[in-house]
MARKE-336795 format. One record per residue (C-alpha): x negated, z, y negated. Coordinates in steps of 0.25 Angstrom, whole numbers, plus 5000, padded with zeros to 4 digits. Example, Ala and Ser with C-alpha at 12.3 -4.5 7.8 and 13.67 -1.06 7.14 Angstrom:
% MARKE-336795
495150315018494550295004
% end
This chain:
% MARKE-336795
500050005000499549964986499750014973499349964959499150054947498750044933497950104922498550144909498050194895497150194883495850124879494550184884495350294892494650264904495550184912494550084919493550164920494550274929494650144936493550114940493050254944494250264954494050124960492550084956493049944951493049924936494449864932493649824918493349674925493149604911491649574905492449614891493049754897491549774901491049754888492049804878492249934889493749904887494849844896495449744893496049684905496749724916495749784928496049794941495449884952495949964966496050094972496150154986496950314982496450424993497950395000497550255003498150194995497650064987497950044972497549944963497249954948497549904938496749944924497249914910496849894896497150014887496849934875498049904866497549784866497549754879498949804881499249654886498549674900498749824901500349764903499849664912499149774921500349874921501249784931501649824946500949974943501250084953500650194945499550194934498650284928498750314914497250364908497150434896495750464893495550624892494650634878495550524871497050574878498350484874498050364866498950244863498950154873499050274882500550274876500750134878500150114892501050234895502050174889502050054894501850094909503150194906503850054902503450014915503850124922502650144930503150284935501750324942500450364937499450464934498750494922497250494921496550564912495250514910494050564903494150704906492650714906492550694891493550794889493650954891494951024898495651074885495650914879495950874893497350974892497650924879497550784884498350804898499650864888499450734879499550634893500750714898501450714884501150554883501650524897502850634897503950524894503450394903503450344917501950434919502550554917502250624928500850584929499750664933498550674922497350664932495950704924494850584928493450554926493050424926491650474925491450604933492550564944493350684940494850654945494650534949495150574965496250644957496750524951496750454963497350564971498650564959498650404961499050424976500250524972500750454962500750324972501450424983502550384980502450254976503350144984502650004988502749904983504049824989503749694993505049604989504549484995504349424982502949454976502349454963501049444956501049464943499549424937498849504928497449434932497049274935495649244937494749144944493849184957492449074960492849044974494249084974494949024964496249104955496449234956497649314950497849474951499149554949500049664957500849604967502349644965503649634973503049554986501749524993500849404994499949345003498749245004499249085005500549134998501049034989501449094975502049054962501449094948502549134939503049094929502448934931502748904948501348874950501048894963499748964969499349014984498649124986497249094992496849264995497249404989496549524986496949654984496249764980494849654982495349624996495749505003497249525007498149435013499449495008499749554995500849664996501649704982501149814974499849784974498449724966498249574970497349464969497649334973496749214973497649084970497648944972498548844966498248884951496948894942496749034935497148964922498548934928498749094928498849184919499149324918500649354919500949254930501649314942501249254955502749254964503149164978503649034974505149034967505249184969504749234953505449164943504949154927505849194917505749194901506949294900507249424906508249544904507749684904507849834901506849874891506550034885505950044872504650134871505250264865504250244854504150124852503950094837504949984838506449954845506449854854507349734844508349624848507349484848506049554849504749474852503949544861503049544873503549554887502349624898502849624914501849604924500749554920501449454910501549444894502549384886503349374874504849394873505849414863506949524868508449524867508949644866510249654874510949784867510749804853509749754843508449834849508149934860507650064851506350134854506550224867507850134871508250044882509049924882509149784889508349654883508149494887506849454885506549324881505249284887504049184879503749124893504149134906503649264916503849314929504649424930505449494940506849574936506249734938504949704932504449804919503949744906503349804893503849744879502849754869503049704853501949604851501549644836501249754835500849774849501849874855502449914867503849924866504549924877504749904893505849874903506249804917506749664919508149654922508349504924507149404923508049284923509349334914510149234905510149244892510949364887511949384876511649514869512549634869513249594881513349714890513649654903512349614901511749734899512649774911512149684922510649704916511149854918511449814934510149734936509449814932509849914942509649834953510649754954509649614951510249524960511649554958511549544943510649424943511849354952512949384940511949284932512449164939513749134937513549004946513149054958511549074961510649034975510349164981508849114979508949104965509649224965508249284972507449234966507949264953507849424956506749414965507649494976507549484991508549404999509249535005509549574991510649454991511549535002511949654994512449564982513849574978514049404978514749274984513649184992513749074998512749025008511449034996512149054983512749154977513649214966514049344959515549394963516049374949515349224948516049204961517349234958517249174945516949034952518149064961518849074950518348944942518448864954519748894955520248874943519348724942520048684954521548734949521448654937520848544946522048544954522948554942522248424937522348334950523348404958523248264968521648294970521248384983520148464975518948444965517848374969516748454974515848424962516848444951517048574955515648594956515548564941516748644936516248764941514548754936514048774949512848704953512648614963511948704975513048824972514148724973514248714985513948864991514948884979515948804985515748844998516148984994517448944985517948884998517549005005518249094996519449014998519448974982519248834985519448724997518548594999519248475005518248355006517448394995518548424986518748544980520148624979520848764980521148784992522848784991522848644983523448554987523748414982525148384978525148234977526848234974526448324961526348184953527648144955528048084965526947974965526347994977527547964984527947854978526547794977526647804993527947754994527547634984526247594995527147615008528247515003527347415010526547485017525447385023525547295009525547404998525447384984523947414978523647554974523647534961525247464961525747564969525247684959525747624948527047594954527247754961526447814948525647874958523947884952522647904957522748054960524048024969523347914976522148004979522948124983523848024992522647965000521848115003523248145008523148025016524547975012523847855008522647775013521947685002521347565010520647504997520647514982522047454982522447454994523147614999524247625013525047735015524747835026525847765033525447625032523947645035524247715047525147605052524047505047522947555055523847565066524047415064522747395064522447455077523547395084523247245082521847275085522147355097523047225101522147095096520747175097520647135081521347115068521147025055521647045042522746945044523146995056523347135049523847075037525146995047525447125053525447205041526347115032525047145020524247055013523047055016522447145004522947285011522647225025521147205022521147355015521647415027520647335037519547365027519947505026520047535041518647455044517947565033518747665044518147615056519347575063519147405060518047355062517847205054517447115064517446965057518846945052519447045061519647205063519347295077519447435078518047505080
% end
């Protein structure tokens, strides 16, 4: 099991060089850091604690200046160490690393106080009271203050006997089956080629795993993986990782890029989240404020919309969209910092909600409501209310980065892979029903609505149609009849118009093998298209050609014509048909035409057979 923790505090407090007397690797790998005996990057290192167990460290800048990739290092910790040098006590960016890793919510720590060789017991008292007073009212509360020497060794096994309590009870990192690696580090190896470093959440990977940088869709493979300086063939979630690349040059990556399985980690440029104010922040957090957005190991500027009110007050909470300058990675749950970029300030901290919201109107509370829900835990639930159309259950999953199984205990209608909200459900039912009520008002002679129509009056997209429709029928709110759309009591009342379809019937069966066209006996019985069509799918008549249309009657007794005169003379021709019939030979050639497109003739020269 692998743990990673961070260093917090001040500016020549002593944080790497406590480091490197507990692991003997100085995390200070820069020819400038050297020089100038100032961090100024993140560092890295590793620890085996007297349990066994193995950490790795991650070492910060305590500059102000470098406040940038002190944020970039603070991602995935399970505990870190705030040092507060003992001749020197709290300083100001002791109060901002603190309060930064209380925004965080980093709940597990220690307190190293450093430099006790400098100091005598009185001073180191007076110091102890200041550090419990500064951390009184954060996440490190209950910290213990652990007197260090970097130089004489005092305290060290101390430190690292308080570092395996506080990890006692610290759960492993749960592998969700969908990994990420945020990169706080990109460089290049003679020999091996790009090598990238973060803390692997949420998942693990492995050597020849193919990978996605996000947010671009490059893809990479990885070539090997390190962990603590040793080759590994898997990576498991919670832990320090290097990872040697191929498919993209070091200049390709950049600090801020997460490395996810293909399709699994989308990009966003807006998200939804709850933010808290720092309770002394010189500054309420206002409606349209541009500021800069730190999760994982990315930076960007945003401008925030504040949801309730004109701004969020100092030590208040409150919801917000943020409007992102370009797009990140990010996964709903993940922490963040807001800072004001002039003057250079931290302001304030949250969670994600929703890393792919719609754009929200504000004041709106059931907005606030369902943010209120999601943010309980109800992601999945809540991020299905967002489609009004109907949503695959993979874009569904990959959109909250939830497991398969997390699909079963939803309150929803699905149908084979899609799947919709209850109240999006019934309110297609609903619409459905109504399109195809004033459908049927419209052409009461029509069997249903074409497939596609209805497809179009109700917005769905093509690959939910037809789960869609599969699921009305179910439901019994519709029927389908040869791709025809209807509800399911319709029927079509032909004698509605009239009388028409009578008389148009009575008009062709007069003489019924030598009818009038189809267009003289319309106009004659008043009877239109719509009673035409509703006549032939009932099967009361049988159009043979454009013009040419026999009632049921008469084409039954035609075709059994037919089959008798070839049944006697083995053949037929179209005089032959034409004398028996009493009919010109216009309807006589439509009918033989008609039955050869059948397959009951067969021409054979100038004459019929049956197949």
């Amino acid at each position: 099991m692998s743990f990673v923790i961070g260093t917090a505090g001040h500016i020549d407090h002593g944080k790497s060089t406590l480091i490197t007397a507990l692991t003997g690797i100085d995390p200070d790998r820069l020819a400038e850091e050297k020089r100038r005996g100032m961090t100024i990057d993140l560092g890295f290192a590793h620890l085996g604690l007297p349990s066994g167990r193995e950490i790795g460290i991650v070492d910060v800048p305590g500059h102000a200046r470098f406040i940038r990739n002190m944020l970039a290092g603070v991602h995935g910790l399970d505990a870190v160490i705030l040092v507060v040098a003992a001749d020197e006590g709290v300083r100001p960016q002791t109060r901002e690393h603190l309060e930064i890793v209380d925004l965080l919510e980093v709940k597990r720590g220690v307190v190293a106080l450093t430099k006790i060789d400098l100091v005598d017991d009185q001073w180191r008292a007076l110091v102890t009271e200041e550090i419990k007073a500064a951390i009184e009212a954060t996440s490190l509360a209950n910290a213990s203050i652990i007197p260090v020497s970097a130089v004489t060794g005092h305290g060290l096994d101390d430190l690292k006997a308080a570092l395996d309590r506080v990890l006692d009870d610290t759960e492993a990192r749960a592998d969700l089956g969908r990994p990420r690696l945020p990169i706080d580090r990109v460089f290049t190896m003679s020999g091996f080629g790009t090598v990238v470093t973060g803390t692997l959440v949420d998942g693990s990977i492995g050597v020849a795993d193919d990978l996605e940088l996000v947010p671009g869709g490059r893809r990479v493979r990885i070539r090997g993986l390190q962990q603590h300086n040793r080759q590994v063939d898997v990576a498991s979630p919670g832990s320090r990782v290097a990872a040697n690349l191929t498919g993209a040059d070091r200049d390709e990556i950049r600090r801020g890029d997460v490395l996810a399985r293909p399709d699994t980690l989308p990009s966003t440029r807006r998200v939804d989240a709850r933010v808290r104010v720092l309770a002394d922040s010189p500054r309420p957090l206002r409606h349209g404020a541009e500021l800069t957005l730190h999760t994982g190991t990315v930076e960007v500027g945003c401008r925030a919309i504040v949801l309730e009110g004109d701004a969020i007050d100092a030590g208040s909470e409150g919801w917000v969209q943020l409007y992102l300058e370009a797009p990140i990675a990010a996964a709903a749950g993940d922490r963040f910092i807001l800072r004001l970029p002039s003057p250079s300030t931290t302001l304030a901290g949250g969670r994600f909600a929703d890393v792919a919201p719609r754009k929200h109107p504000r004041h709106d509370a059931a907005v606030r409501e369902s943010l209120e829900r999601r943010a309980s835990g109800d992601v999945l639930q809540e991020e299905l209310r967002k489609y009004p159309r109907g949503v695959s259950v993979a874009a569904l999953l990959k959109a909250t980065l939830a497991t398969a199984g997390g699909v079963d205990g939803l309150t929803a209608r699905r149908v084979a892979e899609w799947i919709w909200a209850p109240e999006h459900w019934d309110a297609l039912s609903v619409r459905a029903r109504e399109e195809l009520r004033a459908y049927h008002s419209a052409h009461p002679l029509r069997p249903g609505m074409p497939r596609e129509e209805l497809r179009s009056r109700l917005g769905v997209a093509h690959g939910a149609f037809a789960p869609a429709l599969a699921g009305l029928v179910e439901d019994d709110v519709v029927a389908e009849r040869d791709g025809e759309i209807s509800l399911p009591d319709h029927q079509v009342a032909i004698e509605t118009a009239d009388g028409a379809g009578s008389r148009l019937i009575d008009e062709l069966g007069r003489n019924p093998f030598a009818p009038p066209s189809i267009a003289e006996a319309m106009e004659k019985s008043g009877a239109g298209a719509e009673v035409v069509r509703a006549l032939e799918r009932k099967g009361d008549l049988v159009r043979l050609s454009e013009d040419v249309v026999f009632t049921k009657d008469a084409y039954a007794g035609a075709v059994a014509l037919v089959k008798e005169m070839i049944a006697s003379g083995g053949s037929i021709t179209v005089a032959q048909l034409r004398d028996r019939m009493g009919a010109s030979r216009r309807p006589v050639l439509a009918l033989l035409e008609h039955l050869d497109s059948r397959r009951v003739t067969r021409r054979v020269g100038d004459a019929r057979v049956l197949r």
